[in-house]
PDB file as gemmi writes it, atoms N, CA and C in Angstrom:
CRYST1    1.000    1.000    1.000  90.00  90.00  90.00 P 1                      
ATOM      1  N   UNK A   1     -48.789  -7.094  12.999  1.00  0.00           N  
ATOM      2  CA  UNK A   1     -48.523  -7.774  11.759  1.00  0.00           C  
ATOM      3  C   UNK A   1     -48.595  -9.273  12.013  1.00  0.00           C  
ATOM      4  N   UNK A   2     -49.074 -10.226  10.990  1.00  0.00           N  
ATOM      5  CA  UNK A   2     -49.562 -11.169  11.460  1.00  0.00           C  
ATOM      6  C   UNK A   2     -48.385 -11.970   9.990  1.00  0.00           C  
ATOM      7  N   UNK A   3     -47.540 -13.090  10.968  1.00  0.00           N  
ATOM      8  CA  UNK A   3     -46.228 -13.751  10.384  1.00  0.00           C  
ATOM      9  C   UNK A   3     -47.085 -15.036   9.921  1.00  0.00           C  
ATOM     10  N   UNK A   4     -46.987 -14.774   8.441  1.00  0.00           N  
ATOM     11  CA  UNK A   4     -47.348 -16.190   7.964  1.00  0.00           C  
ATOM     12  C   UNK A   4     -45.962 -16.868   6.820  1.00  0.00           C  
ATOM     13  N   UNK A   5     -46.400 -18.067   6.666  1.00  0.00           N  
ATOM     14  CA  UNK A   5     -45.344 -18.619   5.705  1.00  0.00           C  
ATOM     15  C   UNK A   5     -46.144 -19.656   5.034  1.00  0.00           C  
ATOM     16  N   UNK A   6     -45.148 -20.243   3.707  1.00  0.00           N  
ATOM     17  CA  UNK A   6     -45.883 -20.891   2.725  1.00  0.00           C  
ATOM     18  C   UNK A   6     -44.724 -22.125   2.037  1.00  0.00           C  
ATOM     19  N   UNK A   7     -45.913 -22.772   1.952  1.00  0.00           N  
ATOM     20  CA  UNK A   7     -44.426 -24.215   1.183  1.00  0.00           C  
ATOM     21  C   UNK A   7     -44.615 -23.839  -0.246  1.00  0.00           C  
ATOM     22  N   UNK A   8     -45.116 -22.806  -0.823  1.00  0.00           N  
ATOM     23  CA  UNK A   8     -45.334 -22.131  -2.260  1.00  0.00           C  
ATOM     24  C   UNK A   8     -43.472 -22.218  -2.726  1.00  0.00           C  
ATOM     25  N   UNK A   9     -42.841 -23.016  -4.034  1.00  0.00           N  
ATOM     26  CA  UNK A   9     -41.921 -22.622  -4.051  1.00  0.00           C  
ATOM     27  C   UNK A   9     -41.277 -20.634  -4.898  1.00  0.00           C  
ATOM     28  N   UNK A  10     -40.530 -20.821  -4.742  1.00  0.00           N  
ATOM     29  CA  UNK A  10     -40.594 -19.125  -5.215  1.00  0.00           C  
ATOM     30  C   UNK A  10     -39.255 -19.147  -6.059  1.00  0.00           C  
ATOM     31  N   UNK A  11     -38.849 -18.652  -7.742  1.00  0.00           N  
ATOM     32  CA  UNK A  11     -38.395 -18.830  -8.713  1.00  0.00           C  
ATOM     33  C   UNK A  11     -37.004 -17.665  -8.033  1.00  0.00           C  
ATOM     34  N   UNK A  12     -35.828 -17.934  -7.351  1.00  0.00           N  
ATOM     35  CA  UNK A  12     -35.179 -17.041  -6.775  1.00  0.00           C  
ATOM     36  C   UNK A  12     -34.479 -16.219  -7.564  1.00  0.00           C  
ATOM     37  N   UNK A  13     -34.570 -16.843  -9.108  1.00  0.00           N  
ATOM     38  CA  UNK A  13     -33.771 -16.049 -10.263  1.00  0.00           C  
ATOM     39  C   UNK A  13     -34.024 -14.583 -10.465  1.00  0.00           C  
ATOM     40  N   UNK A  14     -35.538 -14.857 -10.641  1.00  0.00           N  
ATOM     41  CA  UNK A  14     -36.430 -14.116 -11.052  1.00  0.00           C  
ATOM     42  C   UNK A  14     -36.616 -13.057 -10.042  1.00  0.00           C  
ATOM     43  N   UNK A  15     -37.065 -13.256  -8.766  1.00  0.00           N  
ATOM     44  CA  UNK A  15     -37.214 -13.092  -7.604  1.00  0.00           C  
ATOM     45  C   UNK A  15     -35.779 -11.679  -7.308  1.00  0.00           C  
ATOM     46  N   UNK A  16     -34.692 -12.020  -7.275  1.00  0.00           N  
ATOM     47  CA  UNK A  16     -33.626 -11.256  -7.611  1.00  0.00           C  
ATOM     48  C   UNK A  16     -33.818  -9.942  -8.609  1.00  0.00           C  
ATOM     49  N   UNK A  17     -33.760 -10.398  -9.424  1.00  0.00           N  
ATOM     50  CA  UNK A  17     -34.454  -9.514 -11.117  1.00  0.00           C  
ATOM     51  C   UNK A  17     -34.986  -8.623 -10.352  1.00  0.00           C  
ATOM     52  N   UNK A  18     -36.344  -9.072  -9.862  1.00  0.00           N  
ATOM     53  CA  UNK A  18     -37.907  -8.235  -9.218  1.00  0.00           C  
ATOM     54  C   UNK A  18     -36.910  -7.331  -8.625  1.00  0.00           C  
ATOM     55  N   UNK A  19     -36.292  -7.261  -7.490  1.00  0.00           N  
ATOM     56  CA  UNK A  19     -35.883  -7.174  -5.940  1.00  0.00           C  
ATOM     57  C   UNK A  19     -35.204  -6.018  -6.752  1.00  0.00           C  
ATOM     58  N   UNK A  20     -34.287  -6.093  -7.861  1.00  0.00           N  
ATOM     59  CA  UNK A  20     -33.386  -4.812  -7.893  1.00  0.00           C  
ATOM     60  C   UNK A  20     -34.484  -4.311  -8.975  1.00  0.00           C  
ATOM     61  N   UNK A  21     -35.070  -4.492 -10.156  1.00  0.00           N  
ATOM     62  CA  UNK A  21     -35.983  -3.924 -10.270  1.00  0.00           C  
ATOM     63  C   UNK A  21     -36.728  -2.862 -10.177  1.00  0.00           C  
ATOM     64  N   UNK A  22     -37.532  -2.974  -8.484  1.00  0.00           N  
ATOM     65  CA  UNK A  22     -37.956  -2.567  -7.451  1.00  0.00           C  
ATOM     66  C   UNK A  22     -37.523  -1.240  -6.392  1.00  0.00           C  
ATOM     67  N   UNK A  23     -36.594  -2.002  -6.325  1.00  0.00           N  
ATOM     68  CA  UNK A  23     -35.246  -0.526  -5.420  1.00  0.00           C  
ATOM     69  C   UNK A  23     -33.928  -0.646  -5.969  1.00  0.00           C  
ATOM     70  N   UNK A  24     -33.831   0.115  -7.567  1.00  0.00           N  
ATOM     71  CA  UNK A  24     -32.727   0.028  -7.789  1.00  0.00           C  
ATOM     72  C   UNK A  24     -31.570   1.343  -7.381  1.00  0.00           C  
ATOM     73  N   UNK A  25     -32.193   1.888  -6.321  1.00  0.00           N  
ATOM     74  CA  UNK A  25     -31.288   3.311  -6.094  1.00  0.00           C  
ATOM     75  C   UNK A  25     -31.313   2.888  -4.767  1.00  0.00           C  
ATOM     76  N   UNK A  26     -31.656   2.154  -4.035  1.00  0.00           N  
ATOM     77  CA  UNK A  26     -32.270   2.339  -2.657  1.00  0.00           C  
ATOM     78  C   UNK A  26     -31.539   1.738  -1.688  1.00  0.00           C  
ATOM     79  N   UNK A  27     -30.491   2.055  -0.673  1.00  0.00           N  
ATOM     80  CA  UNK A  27     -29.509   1.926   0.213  1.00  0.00           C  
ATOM     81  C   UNK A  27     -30.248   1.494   1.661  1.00  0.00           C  
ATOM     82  N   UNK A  28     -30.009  -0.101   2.129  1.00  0.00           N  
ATOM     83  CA  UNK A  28     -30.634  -0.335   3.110  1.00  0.00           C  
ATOM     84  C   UNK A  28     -30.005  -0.550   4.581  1.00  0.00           C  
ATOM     85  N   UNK A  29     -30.191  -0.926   5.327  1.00  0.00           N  
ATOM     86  CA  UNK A  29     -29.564  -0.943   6.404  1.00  0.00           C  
ATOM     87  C   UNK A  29     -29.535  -2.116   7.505  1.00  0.00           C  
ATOM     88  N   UNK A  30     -28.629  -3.148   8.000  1.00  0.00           N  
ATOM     89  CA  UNK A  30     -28.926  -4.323   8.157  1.00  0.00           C  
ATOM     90  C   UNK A  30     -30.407  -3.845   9.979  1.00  0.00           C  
ATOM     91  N   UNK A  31     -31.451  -4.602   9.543  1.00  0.00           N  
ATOM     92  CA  UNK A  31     -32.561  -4.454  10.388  1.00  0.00           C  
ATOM     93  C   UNK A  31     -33.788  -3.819  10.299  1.00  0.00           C  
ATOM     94  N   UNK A  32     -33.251  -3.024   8.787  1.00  0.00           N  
ATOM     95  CA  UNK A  32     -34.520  -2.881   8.296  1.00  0.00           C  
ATOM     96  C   UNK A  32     -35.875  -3.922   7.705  1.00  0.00           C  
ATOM     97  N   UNK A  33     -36.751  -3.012   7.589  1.00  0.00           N  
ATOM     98  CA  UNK A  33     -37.977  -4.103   7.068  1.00  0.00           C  
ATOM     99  C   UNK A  33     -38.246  -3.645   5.972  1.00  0.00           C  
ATOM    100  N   UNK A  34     -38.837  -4.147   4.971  1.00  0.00           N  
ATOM    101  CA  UNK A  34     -39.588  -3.515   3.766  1.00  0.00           C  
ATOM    102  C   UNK A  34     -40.356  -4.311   3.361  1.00  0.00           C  
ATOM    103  N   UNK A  35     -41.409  -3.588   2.225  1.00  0.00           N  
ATOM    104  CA  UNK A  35     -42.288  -4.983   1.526  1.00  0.00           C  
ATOM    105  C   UNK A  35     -41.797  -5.142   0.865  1.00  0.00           C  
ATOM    106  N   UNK A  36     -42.382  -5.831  -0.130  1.00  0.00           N  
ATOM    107  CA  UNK A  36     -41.546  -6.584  -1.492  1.00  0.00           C  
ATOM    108  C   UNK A  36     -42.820  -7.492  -2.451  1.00  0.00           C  
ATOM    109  N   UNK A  37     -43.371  -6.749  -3.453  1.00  0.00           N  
ATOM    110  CA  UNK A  37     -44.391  -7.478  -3.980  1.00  0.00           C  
ATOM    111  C   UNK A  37     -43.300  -8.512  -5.402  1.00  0.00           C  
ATOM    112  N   UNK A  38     -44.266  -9.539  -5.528  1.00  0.00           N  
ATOM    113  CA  UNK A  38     -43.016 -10.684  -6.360  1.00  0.00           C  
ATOM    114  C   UNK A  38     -44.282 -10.957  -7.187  1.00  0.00           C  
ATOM    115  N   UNK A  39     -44.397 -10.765  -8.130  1.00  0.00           N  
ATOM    116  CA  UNK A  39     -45.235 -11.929  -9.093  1.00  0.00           C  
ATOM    117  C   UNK A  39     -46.573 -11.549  -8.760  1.00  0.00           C  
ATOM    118  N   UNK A  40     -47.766 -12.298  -8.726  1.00  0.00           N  
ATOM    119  CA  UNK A  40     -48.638 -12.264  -8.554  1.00  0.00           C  
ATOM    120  C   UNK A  40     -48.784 -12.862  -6.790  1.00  0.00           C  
ATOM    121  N   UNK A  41     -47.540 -13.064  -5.920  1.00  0.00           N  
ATOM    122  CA  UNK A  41     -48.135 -13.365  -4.849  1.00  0.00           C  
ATOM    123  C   UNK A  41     -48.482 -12.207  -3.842  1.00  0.00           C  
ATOM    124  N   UNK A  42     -48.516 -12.723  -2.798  1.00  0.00           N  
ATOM    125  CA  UNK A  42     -49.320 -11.928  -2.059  1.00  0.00           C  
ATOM    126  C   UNK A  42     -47.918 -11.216  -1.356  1.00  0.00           C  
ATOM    127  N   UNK A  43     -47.786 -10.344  -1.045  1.00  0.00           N  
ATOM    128  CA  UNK A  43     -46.950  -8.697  -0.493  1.00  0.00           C  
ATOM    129  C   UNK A  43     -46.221  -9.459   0.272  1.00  0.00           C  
ATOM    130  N   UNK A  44     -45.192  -9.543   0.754  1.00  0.00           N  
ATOM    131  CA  UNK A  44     -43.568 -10.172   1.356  1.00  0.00           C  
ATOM    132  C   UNK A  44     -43.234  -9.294   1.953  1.00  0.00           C  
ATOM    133  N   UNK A  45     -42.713  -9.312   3.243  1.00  0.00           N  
ATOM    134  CA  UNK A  45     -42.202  -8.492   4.151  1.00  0.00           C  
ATOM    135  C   UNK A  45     -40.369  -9.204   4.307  1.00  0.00           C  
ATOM    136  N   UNK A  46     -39.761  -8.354   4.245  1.00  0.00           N  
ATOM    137  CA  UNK A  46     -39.067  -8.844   3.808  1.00  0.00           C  
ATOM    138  C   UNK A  46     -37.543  -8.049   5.221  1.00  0.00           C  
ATOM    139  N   UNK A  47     -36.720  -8.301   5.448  1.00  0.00           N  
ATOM    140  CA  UNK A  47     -35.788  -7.998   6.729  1.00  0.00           C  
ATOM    141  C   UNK A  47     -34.620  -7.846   6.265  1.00  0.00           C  
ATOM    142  N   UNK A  48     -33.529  -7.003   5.920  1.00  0.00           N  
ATOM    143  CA  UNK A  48     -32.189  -6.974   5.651  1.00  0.00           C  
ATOM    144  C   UNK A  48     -30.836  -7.616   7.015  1.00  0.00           C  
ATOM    145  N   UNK A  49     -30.765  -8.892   6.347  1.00  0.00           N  
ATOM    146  CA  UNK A  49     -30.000  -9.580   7.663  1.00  0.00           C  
ATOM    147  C   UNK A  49     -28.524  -9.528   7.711  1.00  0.00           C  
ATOM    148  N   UNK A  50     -28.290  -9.164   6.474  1.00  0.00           N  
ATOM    149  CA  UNK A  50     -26.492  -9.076   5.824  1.00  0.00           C  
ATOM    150  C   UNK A  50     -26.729  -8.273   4.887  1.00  0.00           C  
ATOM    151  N   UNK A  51     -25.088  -6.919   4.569  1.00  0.00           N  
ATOM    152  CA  UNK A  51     -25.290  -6.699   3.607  1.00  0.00           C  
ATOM    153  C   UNK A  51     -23.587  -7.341   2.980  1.00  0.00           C  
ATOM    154  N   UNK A  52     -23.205  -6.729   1.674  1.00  0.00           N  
ATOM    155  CA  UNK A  52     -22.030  -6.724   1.236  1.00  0.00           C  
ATOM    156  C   UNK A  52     -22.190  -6.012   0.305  1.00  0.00           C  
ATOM    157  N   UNK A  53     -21.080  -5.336   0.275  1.00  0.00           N  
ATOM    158  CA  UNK A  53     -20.473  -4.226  -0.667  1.00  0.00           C  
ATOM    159  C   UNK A  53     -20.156  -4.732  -1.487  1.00  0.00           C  
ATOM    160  N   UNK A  54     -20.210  -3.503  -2.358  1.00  0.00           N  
ATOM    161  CA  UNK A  54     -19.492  -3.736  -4.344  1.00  0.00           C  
ATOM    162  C   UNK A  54     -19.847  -2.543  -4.414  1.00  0.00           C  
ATOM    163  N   UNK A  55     -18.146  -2.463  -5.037  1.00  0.00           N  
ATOM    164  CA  UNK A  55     -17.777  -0.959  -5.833  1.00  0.00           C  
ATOM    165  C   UNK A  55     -17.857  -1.612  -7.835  1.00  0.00           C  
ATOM    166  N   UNK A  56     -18.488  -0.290  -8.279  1.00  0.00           N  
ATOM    167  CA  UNK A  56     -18.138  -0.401  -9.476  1.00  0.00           C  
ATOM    168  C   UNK A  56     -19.012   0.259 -10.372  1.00  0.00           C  
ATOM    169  N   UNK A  57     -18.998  -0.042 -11.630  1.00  0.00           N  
ATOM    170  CA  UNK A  57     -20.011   0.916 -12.577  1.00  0.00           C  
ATOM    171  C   UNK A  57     -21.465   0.156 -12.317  1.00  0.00           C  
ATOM    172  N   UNK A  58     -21.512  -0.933 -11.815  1.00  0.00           N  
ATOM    173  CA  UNK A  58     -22.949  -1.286 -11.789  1.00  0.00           C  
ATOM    174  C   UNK A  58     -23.869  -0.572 -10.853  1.00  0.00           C  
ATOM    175  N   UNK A  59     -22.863  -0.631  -9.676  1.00  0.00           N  
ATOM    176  CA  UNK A  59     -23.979   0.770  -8.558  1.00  0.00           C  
ATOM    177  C   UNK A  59     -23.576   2.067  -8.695  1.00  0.00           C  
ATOM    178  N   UNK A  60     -23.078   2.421 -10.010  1.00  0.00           N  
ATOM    179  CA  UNK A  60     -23.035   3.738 -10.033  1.00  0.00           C  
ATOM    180  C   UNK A  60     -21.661   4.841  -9.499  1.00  0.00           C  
ATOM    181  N   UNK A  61     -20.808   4.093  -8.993  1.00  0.00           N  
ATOM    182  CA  UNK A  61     -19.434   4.463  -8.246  1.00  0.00           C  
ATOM    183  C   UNK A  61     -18.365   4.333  -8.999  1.00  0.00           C  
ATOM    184  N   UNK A  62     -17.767   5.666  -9.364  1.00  0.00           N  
ATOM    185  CA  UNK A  62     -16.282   5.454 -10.097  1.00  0.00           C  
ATOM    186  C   UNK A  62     -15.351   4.141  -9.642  1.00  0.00           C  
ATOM    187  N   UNK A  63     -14.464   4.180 -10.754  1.00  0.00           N  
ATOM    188  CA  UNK A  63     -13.563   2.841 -10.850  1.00  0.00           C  
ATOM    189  C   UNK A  63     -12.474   3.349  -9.430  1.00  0.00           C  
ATOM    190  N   UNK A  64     -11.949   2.806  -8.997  1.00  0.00           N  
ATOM    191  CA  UNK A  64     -11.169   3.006  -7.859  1.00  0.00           C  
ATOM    192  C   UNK A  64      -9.043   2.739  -8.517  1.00  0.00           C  
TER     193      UNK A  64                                                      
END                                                                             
């Protein structure tokens, strides 16, 4: 795999939006890799470096 980068700025609002979007069921694990297509750019590889939890009706988990 060939690591490139870009001074392209990237709209992180939006970017977010995409991201759950995308994998909204999908449980990751810190060290994983995935792609991540955004907009019209070109395919993002993307690395889970932190996560943090949340309980609640938004991911689907009874009230506690």
């Amino acid at each position: 795999m060939v690591d490139s980068t870009t001074t392209e700025p990237f709209d992180t609002d939006k970017m977010a939006l995409e991201f759950v979007n995308q994998f909204p069921q999908q449980a990751f694990t810190v060290g994983q890799e995935l792609v991540f297509s955004f907009m019209e750019k070109k395919v993002l590889t993307v690395a889970v470096r932190e996560l943090e939890g949340c309980i609640g009706r938004r991911v689907g988990l009874a009230r506690l």
